[in-house]
C-alpha positions in Angstrom: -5.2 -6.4 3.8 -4.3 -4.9 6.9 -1.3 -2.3 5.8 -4.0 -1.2 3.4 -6.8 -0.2 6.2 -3.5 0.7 8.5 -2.1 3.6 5.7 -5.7 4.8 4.9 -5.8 5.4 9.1 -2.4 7.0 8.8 -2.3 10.8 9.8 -2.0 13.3 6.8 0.8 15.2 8.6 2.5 11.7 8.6 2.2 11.2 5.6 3.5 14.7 4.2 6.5 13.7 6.3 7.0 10.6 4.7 5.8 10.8 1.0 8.4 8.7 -0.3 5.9 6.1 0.5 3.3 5.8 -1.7 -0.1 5.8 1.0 -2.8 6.3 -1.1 -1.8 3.4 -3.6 -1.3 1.2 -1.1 -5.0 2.4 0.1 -6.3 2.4 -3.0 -5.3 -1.2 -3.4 -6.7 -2.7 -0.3 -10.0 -0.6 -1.5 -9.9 -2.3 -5.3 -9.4 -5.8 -4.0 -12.1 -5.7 -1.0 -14.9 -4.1 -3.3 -14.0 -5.0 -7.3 -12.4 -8.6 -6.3 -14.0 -9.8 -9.7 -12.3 -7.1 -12.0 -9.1 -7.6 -10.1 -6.1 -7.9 -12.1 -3.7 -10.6 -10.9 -0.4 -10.1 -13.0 -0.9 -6.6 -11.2 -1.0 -8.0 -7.6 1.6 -10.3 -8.3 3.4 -7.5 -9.7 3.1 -5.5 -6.1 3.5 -8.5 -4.1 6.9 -9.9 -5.4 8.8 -6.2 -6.4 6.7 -3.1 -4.5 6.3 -4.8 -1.0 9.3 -5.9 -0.4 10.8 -1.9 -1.4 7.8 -0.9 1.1 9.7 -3.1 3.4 13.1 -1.2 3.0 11.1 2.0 3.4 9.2 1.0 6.7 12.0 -0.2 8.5 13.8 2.9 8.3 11.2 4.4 10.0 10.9 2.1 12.5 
């Protein structure tokens, strides 16, 4: 859950400069999970897991 609290922390100017990321899903995620766990859809997390993070990988590291 971290990269979700980490990109909600992230700086708006940051953000603008790097919107090919997609912050406030990845936010809005980490929000769902921690307070509707219940109503959580898992073929949707898996979804994320196994073909959006590793993309948000590829799009971190070349910011690193």
């Amino acid at each position: 859950m971290k990269i979700g609290e980490h990109s909600y922390q992230i700086s708006q100017e940051y953000k603008k400069t790097h919107q090919e990321i997609e912050w406030d899903l990845i936010a809005g995620l980490r929000h769902r999970l921690v307070h509707d766990y219940d109503g959580t859809n898992w073929n949707i997390i898996a979804e994320a897991v196994f073909e959006e993070v590793p993309k948000l990988i590829e799009q971190i590291s070349k910011l690193i």
